[in-house]
N, C-alpha and C positions, 0 to 999 in steps of 0.2 A: 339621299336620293340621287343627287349630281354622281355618286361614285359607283351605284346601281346604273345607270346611264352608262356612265361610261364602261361597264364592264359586258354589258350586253351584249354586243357583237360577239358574232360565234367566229370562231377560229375556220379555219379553210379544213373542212373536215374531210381526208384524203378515203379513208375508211368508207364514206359513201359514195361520195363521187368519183371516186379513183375508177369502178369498173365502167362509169359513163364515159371517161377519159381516156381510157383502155381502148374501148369499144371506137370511139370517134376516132385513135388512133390509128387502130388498123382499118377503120375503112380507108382512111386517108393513103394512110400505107400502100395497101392492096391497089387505089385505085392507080397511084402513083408509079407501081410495077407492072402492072399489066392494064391495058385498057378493057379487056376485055370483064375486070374482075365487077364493074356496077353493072353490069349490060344483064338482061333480063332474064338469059338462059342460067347462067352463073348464081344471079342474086335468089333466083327460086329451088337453084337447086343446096343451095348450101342449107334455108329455110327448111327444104324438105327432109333432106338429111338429118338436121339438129335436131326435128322434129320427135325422133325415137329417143333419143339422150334426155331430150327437155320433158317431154314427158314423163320419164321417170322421173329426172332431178325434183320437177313440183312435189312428187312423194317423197323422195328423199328429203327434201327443206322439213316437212311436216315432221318427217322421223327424228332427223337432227336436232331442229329446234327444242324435240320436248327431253335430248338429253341422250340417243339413242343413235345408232349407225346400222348400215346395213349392206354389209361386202356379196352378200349374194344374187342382186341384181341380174347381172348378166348372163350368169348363169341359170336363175329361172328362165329370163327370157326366150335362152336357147329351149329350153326343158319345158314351157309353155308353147313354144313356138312347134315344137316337135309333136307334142301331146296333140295340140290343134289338125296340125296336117292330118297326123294316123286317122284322126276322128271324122276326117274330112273324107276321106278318102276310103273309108269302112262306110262312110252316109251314102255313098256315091249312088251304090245300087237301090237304095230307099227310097231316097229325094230326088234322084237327080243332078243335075247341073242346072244350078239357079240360083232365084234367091233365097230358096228356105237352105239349101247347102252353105250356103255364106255367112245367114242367121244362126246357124247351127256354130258352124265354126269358131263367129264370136264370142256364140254363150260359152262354146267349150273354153275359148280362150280367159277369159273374164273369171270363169269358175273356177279354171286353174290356177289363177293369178291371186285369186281370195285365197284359196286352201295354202295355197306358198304359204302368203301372208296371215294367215292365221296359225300357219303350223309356226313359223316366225316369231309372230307373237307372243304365242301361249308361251312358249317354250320359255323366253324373255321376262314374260310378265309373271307368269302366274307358278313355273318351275324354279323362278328364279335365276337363271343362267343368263351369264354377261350377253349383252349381243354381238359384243366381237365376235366368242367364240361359238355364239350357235350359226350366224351367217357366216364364217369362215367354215363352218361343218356342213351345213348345207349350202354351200356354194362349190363343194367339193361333190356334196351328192346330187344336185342338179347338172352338175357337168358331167358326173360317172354317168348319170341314167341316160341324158341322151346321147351320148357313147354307145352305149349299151343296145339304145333301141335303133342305133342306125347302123347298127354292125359296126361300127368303126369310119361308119363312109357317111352319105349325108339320106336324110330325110327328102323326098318330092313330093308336092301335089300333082297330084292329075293335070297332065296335060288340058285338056279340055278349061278345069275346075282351075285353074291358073290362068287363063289366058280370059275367063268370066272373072277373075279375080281384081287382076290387075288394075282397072280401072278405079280401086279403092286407094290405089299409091299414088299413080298415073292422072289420072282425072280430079276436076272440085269445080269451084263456081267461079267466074271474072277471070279465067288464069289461075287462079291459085288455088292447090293443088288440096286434098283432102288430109292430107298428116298437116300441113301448118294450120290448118284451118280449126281439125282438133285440137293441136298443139296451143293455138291462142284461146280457146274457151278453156281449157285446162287450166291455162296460165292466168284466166283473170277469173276465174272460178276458185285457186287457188287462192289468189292475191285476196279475194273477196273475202274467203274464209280465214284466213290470218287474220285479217284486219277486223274484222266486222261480226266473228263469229263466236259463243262460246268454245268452240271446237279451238280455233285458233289460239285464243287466249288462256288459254288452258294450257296447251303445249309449251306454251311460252313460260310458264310460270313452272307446268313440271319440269322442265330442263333447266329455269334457275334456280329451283329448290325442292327437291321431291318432298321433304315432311313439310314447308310449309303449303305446299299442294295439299296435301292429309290433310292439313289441319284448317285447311280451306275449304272441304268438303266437296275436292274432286277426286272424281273413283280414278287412281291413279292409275289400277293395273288395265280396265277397261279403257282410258286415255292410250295409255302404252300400246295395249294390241288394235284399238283402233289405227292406229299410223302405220301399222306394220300391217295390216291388213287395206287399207289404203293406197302405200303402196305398192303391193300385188296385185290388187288391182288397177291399178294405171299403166304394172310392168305388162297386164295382159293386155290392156289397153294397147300400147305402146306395137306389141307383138300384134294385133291385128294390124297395124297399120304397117308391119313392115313384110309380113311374110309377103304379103303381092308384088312387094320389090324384084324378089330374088322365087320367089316361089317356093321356099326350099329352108332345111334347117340341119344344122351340123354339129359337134363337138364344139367349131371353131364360132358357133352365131356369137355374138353377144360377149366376145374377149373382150376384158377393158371396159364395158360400159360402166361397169360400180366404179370404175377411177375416173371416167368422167361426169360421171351422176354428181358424184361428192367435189370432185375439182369445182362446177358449178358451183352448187348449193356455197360451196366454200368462196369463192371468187364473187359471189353477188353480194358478199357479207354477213350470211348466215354465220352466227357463232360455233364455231366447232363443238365447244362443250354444250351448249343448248342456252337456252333461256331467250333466242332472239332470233327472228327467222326472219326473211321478205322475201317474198316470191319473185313478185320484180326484180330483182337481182338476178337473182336465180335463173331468170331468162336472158339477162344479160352477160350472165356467164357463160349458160348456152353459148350464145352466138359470140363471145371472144373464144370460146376453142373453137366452134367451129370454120370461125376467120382464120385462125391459125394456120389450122392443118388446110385449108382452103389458099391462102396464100404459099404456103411452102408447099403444096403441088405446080400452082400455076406461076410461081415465078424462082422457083429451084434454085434460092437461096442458100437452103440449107436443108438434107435429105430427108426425106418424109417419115421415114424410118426414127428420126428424130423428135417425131411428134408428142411419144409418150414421156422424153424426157421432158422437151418443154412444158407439155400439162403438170413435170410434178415438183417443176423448179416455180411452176406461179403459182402450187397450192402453198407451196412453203412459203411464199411471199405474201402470198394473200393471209396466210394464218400470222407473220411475223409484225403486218400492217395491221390486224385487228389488234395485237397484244399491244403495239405501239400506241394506237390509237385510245386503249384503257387507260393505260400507263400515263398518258397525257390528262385523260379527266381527272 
């Protein structure tokens, strides 16, 4: 009993709380280089910003976890985001400028974001094919199509139907703005369902073991295209809240987001090979890249340009600290 006692105490576990220590780090950082980086215009907009990232990352955790990846993110996004405008802007003459145009536009975006995610899926679950190689194949084809539908140049909404739009990036409730605001129901809507949920727990168990999943009597390939349909839908999510940014959608939308969807999902502690996710991380990784790349503008350190390196020198860190962190249990 005395040697159960004494062995109790848990080790300073660096694996969970290293991205809380991260995070406290560069605020401290940031505040320290420039005064202006807590000040209220700065701290909402960096918030606003992560908002598009984090949102997808909460679907990426759910992907990962159950064993599964998904490189074509950003490229739906752009390819969502374009499908939405054309749609929007062919309503123009029907509905108007308003709110049934705006309603329209999300259902368009949300529907696209499903069918991504379920062509994603099936393709994965039920054809059988890796999902490296089907989202590396359609992330190639989401970026040719909207190429294709924008001539080479970019996608506009209507003048008008943008300037009524706007207010959906722009505006929210107390100061705070309408992306962080979904960004946080996402986030603990997320957290809820990992935790608390069969859904959650499920993922968790197909990504540390698919046949004892079988044999635990979860429909595995219906778990599988669940996530993957998931999220495409939070990518369309995500695309409503950004086109009112910029109004507009290009080849160029949505470069890089699956590397920091996954840098996230990886930096908040989610196991890269699946079996263990946490949302809450997940959100905390959000906002360490987006301090990052937020600090190396406003106090030009080191060139911005630099930003994709660092994100992919912390994924390897982050992945070398989970392996460390096993290796010790």
């Amino acid at each position: 009993m005395s040697k159960l006692a004494k062995s109790s105490p848990r080790k300073f576990n660096l694996h969970v709380l290293g991205p809380l220590l991260a995070l406290v780090a560069l605020i401290l950082l940031g505040a320290s280089l420039n005064s202006n980086f807590l000040g209220y215009g700065n701290v909402t907009n960096v918030l606003a910003r992560s908002a598009f990232i984090g949102i997808i990352a909460v679907g990426m955790t759910f992907v990962i976890t159950a064993g599964g990846i998904d490189l074509s993110v950003g490229s739906m996004a752009a390819f969502v985001a374009g499908v939405m405008i054309l749609a929007m802007n062919a309503l123009i003459p029907i509905l108007g400028v308003g709110v049934p145009l705006i309603v329209a536009g999300m259902g368009v975006a949300l529907l696209a974001g499903f069918l991504a995610g379920f062509m994603n899926g099936f393709l994965i679950a039920k054809i059988r094919i890796e999902a490296f190689i089907v989202t590396l194949g359609s992330m190639g084809i989401y970026r040719s199509l909207i190429t294709w539908l924008s001539d080479g140049g970019t996608l506009s909404l209507n003048f008008e139907a943008r300037s009524f739009y706007r207010p959906v990036y722009y505006d929210g409730i107390w100061g705070v703005s309408w992306p962080i605001i979904v960004f946080a129901i996402v986030a603990i809507l997320g957290e809820l369902a990992m935790r608390h949920t069969p859904f959650g727990r499920h993922c968790a168990a197909l990504g540390a073991n698919e046949q004892v999943a079988k044999y635990s009597a979860i429909k595995v390939d219906r778990l599988r295209m669940g996530t993957y349909v998931l999220l495409g839908v939070l990518v369309g999510l995500a695309t409503i809240m950004y086109v009112p940014r910029l109004g507009s959608a290009s080849g160029s939308t949505g470069v890089l987001w699956e590397l920091e969807a996954i840098a996230a999902v990886i930096i908040g502690g989610t196991v890269l090979k699946g079996g263990f996710g946490r949302v809450w991380g997940t959100v905390i990784g959000v906002l360490i890249l987006s301090l990052i790349d937020n600090i190396l503008n406003l106090a030009s350190i080191v060139s911005p340009y630099l930003n994709g390196a660092i994100q992919g020198v912390i994924v390897i860190l982050a992945v070398v600290l989970q392996r460390e962190g096993k290796s010790a249990k």
